[in-house]
C-alpha positions, 0 to 999 in steps of 0.5 A: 342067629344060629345054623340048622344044627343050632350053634350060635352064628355071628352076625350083625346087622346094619341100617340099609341106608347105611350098608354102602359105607359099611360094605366098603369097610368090610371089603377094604379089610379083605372079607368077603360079604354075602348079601342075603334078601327076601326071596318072597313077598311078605304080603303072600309069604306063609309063615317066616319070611324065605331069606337067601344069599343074591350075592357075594361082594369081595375086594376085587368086585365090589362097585357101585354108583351110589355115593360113599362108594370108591370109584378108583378102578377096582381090578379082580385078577386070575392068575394061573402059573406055568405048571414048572414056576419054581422049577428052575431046571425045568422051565425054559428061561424063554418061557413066562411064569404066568398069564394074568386076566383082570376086569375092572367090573365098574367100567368092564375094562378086561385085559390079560398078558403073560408075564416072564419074572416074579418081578414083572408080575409084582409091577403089574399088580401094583401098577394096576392096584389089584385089590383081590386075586384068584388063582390055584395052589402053585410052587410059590405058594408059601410065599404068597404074601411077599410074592403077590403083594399081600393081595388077598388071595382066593384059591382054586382047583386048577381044573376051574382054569379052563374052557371046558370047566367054564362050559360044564359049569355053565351047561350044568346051570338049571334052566329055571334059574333066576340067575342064568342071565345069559341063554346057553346058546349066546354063551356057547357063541361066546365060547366059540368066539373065544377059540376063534384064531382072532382072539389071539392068545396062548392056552396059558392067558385063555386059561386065565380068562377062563378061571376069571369068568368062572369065579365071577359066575360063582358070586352070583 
Protein backbone atom coordinates (compact mmCIF):
# COMPACT_ATOMS: atom_id res chain seq x y z
CA UNK A 1 0.00 0.00 0.00
CA UNK A 2 1.35 3.40 -0.36
CA UNK A 3 0.10 7.43 1.80
CA UNK A 4 -1.36 9.92 -0.27
CA UNK A 5 2.13 11.65 -1.08
CA UNK A 6 2.83 8.17 -2.36
CA UNK A 7 5.53 6.46 -0.37
CA UNK A 8 5.39 2.90 0.08
CA UNK A 9 3.44 1.76 3.53
CA UNK A 10 3.94 -1.83 4.96
CA UNK A 11 1.20 -3.68 5.55
CA UNK A 12 0.00 -7.25 5.53
CA UNK A 13 -2.99 -8.77 5.11
CA UNK A 14 -4.62 -11.64 6.78
CA UNK A 15 -7.35 -14.35 6.49
CA UNK A 16 -10.50 -12.65 8.71
CA UNK A 17 -11.12 -16.06 9.85
CA UNK A 18 -8.01 -16.17 11.28
CA UNK A 19 -7.48 -12.35 12.63
CA UNK A 20 -8.16 -13.28 16.26
CA UNK A 21 -5.02 -15.53 16.38
CA UNK A 22 -2.89 -12.99 14.70
CA UNK A 23 -4.30 -9.96 16.62
CA UNK A 24 -3.45 -11.72 20.11
CA UNK A 25 0.15 -11.76 18.72
CA UNK A 26 0.69 -8.78 17.49
CA UNK A 27 -0.94 -7.16 20.75
CA UNK A 28 1.08 -10.01 22.98
CA UNK A 29 4.20 -7.89 21.48
CA UNK A 30 3.24 -4.66 22.29
CA UNK A 31 1.75 -3.06 19.26
CA UNK A 32 -1.01 -1.25 18.70
CA UNK A 33 -3.47 -2.55 15.68
CA UNK A 34 -5.86 -0.58 14.17
CA UNK A 35 -8.51 -2.03 12.36
CA UNK A 36 -10.02 -0.61 9.36
CA UNK A 37 -13.49 -1.55 7.60
CA UNK A 38 -15.57 -0.69 4.61
CA UNK A 39 -17.22 2.33 5.56
CA UNK A 40 -19.89 1.78 2.35
CA UNK A 41 -21.65 -1.01 0.69
CA UNK A 42 -20.10 -2.17 -2.24
CA UNK A 43 -23.30 -2.99 -4.05
CA UNK A 44 -24.12 1.08 -4.02
CA UNK A 45 -20.47 2.31 -3.50
CA UNK A 46 -18.98 4.64 -6.77
CA UNK A 47 -15.80 3.63 -7.68
CA UNK A 48 -13.23 2.22 -4.99
CA UNK A 49 -14.42 0.79 -2.05
CA UNK A 50 -14.51 4.00 1.42
CA UNK A 51 -12.30 2.30 3.75
CA UNK A 52 -11.37 3.65 7.40
CA UNK A 53 -9.98 3.14 10.68
CA UNK A 54 -13.40 1.56 13.28
CA UNK A 55 -10.61 0.60 15.89
CA UNK A 56 -7.59 0.69 17.54
CA UNK A 57 -6.81 -2.73 19.55
CA UNK A 58 -3.60 -2.21 22.04
CA UNK A 59 -2.35 -4.87 25.19
CA UNK A 60 -4.49 -3.41 27.60
CA UNK A 61 -7.73 -3.39 25.61
CA UNK A 62 -7.83 -6.20 23.79
CA UNK A 63 -10.85 -8.70 24.50
CA UNK A 64 -13.18 -11.05 22.78
CA UNK A 65 -15.15 -13.80 23.11
CA UNK A 66 -14.74 -15.66 20.15
CA UNK A 67 -12.26 -18.63 20.51
CA UNK A 68 -8.57 -18.55 20.38
CA UNK A 69 -8.81 -15.29 22.42
CA UNK A 70 -7.02 -14.80 26.26
CA UNK A 71 -9.69 -14.70 28.69
CA UNK A 72 -7.32 -13.87 31.81
CA UNK A 73 -8.02 -10.50 33.00
CA UNK A 74 -6.41 -7.90 30.60
CA UNK A 75 -5.94 -4.78 33.08
CA UNK A 76 -5.36 -1.23 30.88
CA UNK A 77 -4.05 1.20 33.80
CA UNK A 78 -3.76 5.16 33.86
CA UNK A 79 -1.19 6.21 36.16
CA UNK A 80 -0.83 10.21 37.00
CA UNK A 81 2.24 11.05 39.46
CA UNK A 82 2.31 13.41 42.32
CA UNK A 83 3.59 16.52 40.45
CA UNK A 84 6.91 16.37 43.17
CA UNK A 85 7.60 12.24 42.64
CA UNK A 86 11.30 12.58 42.28
CA UNK A 87 11.50 15.34 44.49
CA UNK A 88 12.72 14.05 47.58
CA UNK A 89 12.78 17.70 49.49
CA UNK A 90 9.80 18.35 47.97
CA UNK A 91 7.25 15.92 48.44
CA UNK A 92 5.75 15.34 51.90
CA UNK A 93 6.90 11.65 52.88
CA UNK A 94 2.97 11.31 54.00
CA UNK A 95 1.98 12.04 50.57
CA UNK A 96 1.37 9.14 47.69
CA UNK A 97 3.67 9.08 44.61
CA UNK A 98 0.74 8.19 42.51
CA UNK A 99 -2.95 7.12 41.97
CA UNK A 100 -3.85 4.63 39.56
CA UNK A 101 -7.20 3.56 37.53
CA UNK A 102 -7.46 0.16 35.81
CA UNK A 103 -10.46 -1.44 33.87
CA UNK A 104 -10.52 -4.90 32.72
CA UNK A 105 -13.00 -4.10 29.77
CA UNK A 106 -13.95 -8.04 29.38
CA UNK A 107 -15.84 -7.90 32.64
CA UNK A 108 -15.75 -3.78 33.18
CA UNK A 109 -14.44 -4.66 36.57
CA UNK A 110 -12.52 -0.64 37.28
CA UNK A 111 -10.66 0.13 40.42
CA UNK A 112 -8.29 2.78 41.67
CA UNK A 113 -6.00 3.71 44.57
CA UNK A 114 -3.19 5.90 45.57
CA UNK A 115 -0.02 4.51 46.21
CA UNK A 116 2.87 5.91 48.76
CA UNK A 117 6.35 3.88 47.40
CA UNK A 118 7.53 2.80 43.85
CA UNK A 119 7.44 -0.47 45.33
CA UNK A 120 4.07 -0.75 46.21
CA UNK A 121 3.17 0.43 42.71
CA UNK A 122 5.42 -2.30 41.09
CA UNK A 123 3.13 -4.85 43.50
CA UNK A 124 0.16 -3.75 42.24
CA UNK A 125 1.17 -3.82 38.76
CA UNK A 126 2.31 -7.18 38.83
CA UNK A 127 -0.32 -8.27 41.38
CA UNK A 128 -3.00 -7.22 38.77
CA UNK A 129 -0.94 -8.45 35.32
CA UNK A 130 -1.31 -4.80 33.75
CA UNK A 131 -0.50 -5.64 30.06
CA UNK A 132 -0.39 -1.82 28.94
CA UNK A 133 -0.20 1.53 30.66
CA UNK A 134 -1.35 5.09 30.21
CA UNK A 135 0.39 7.86 31.74
CA UNK A 136 2.18 11.35 31.34
CA UNK A 137 5.91 12.63 31.09
CA UNK A 138 7.19 12.31 34.85
CA UNK A 139 10.65 12.76 36.75
CA UNK A 140 10.92 9.01 36.63
CA UNK A 141 10.66 8.81 33.27
CA UNK A 142 14.03 7.58 32.43
CA UNK A 143 13.49 4.73 34.29
CA UNK A 144 10.71 3.45 32.92
CA UNK A 145 11.34 0.28 32.09
CA UNK A 146 12.78 -0.81 35.48
CA UNK A 147 10.20 1.22 37.33
CA UNK A 148 6.96 0.26 35.50
CA UNK A 149 7.93 -3.44 34.91
CA UNK A 150 8.49 -3.21 31.19
CA UNK A 151 4.79 -2.67 30.69
CA UNK A 152 4.29 -1.04 27.76
CA UNK A 153 3.79 2.48 28.04
CA UNK A 154 1.41 5.06 26.12
CA UNK A 155 2.39 8.89 26.99
CA UNK A 156 0.17 11.70 27.30
CA UNK A 157 -0.23 15.29 27.81
CA UNK A 158 -0.75 15.67 31.54
CA UNK A 159 -3.58 18.07 30.63
CA UNK A 160 -5.78 14.59 29.01
CA UNK A 161 -5.64 13.86 33.08
CA UNK A 162 -8.67 15.79 34.11
CA UNK A 163 -12.49 16.31 34.49
CA UNK A 164 -12.33 19.23 32.30
CA UNK A 165 -10.37 17.82 29.56
CA UNK A 166 -12.71 14.79 29.59
CA UNK A 167 -15.60 17.00 29.21
CA UNK A 168 -14.23 19.35 26.37
CA UNK A 169 -13.28 16.39 24.34
CA UNK A 170 -16.60 15.03 24.75
CA UNK A 171 -18.71 18.39 24.41
CA UNK A 172 -16.60 18.84 21.32
CA UNK A 173 -17.75 15.37 19.70
CA UNK A 174 -19.75 15.99 16.54
CA UNK A 175 -23.47 15.05 16.73
CA UNK A 176 -23.57 13.14 13.65
CA UNK A 177 -21.00 10.73 14.93
CA UNK A 178 -21.51 7.14 14.22
CA UNK A 179 -19.47 6.73 17.21
CA UNK A 180 -20.99 9.43 20.05
CA UNK A 181 -22.48 6.19 21.96
CA UNK A 182 -23.65 7.84 24.69
CA UNK A 183 -25.94 11.49 24.61
CA UNK A 184 -24.12 14.61 25.81
CA UNK A 185 -26.73 15.01 28.56
CA UNK A 186 -26.22 11.15 29.90
CA UNK A 187 -22.60 11.81 29.88
CA UNK A 188 -22.90 15.15 31.71
CA UNK A 189 -24.93 13.04 34.31
CA UNK A 190 -21.86 10.88 34.46
CA UNK A 191 -19.85 13.59 34.92
CA UNK A 192 -21.71 15.07 37.64
CA UNK A 193 -21.77 11.57 39.44
CA UNK A 194 -18.49 11.66 39.64
CA UNK A 195 -17.95 15.16 41.44
CA UNK A 196 -20.62 14.06 43.93
CA UNK A 197 -19.24 13.81 47.71
CA UNK A 198 -20.09 10.04 47.54
CA UNK A 199 -17.58 9.19 45.01
CA UNK A 200 -14.93 9.41 47.43
CA UNK A 201 -11.75 10.17 45.98
CA UNK A 202 -8.71 12.86 46.02
CA UNK A 203 -8.30 15.03 42.71
CA UNK A 204 -5.14 12.64 42.42
CA UNK A 205 -7.41 9.15 41.61
CA UNK A 206 -10.09 11.41 39.84
CA UNK A 207 -7.48 12.60 37.47
CA UNK A 208 -6.55 8.97 37.10
CA UNK A 209 -9.93 8.07 36.13
CA UNK A 210 -10.24 10.88 33.93
CA UNK A 211 -7.23 10.39 31.74
CA UNK A 212 -8.33 6.16 31.82
CA UNK A 213 -12.00 7.23 30.19
CA UNK A 214 -10.25 9.80 27.76
CA UNK A 215 -7.68 7.18 26.20
CA UNK A 216 -10.37 4.74 25.58
CA UNK A 217 -12.43 7.37 24.01
CA UNK A 218 -9.65 7.99 21.86
CA UNK A 219 -9.50 4.21 20.43
CA UNK A 220 -13.09 4.33 19.20
Amino acid sequence: SKTEDGNDLPMAGVPFRSINEYLFQLVEQGFRVAICDQLEDPATAVGIVKRGITQIVTPGTLCDDRPGFDKNARFLTAIVWNANTGHAKKRDSASPICAIASIDLSTGYCTMTELSSLSALQSELMRMNVREIISHHHALEADSDKVLCSIPISYRSRDAFSQEALIQHWMNEDEDSSILIMSRERFLTFVEDIDRAEFDATALVRDAFCGLLMYLRDLH
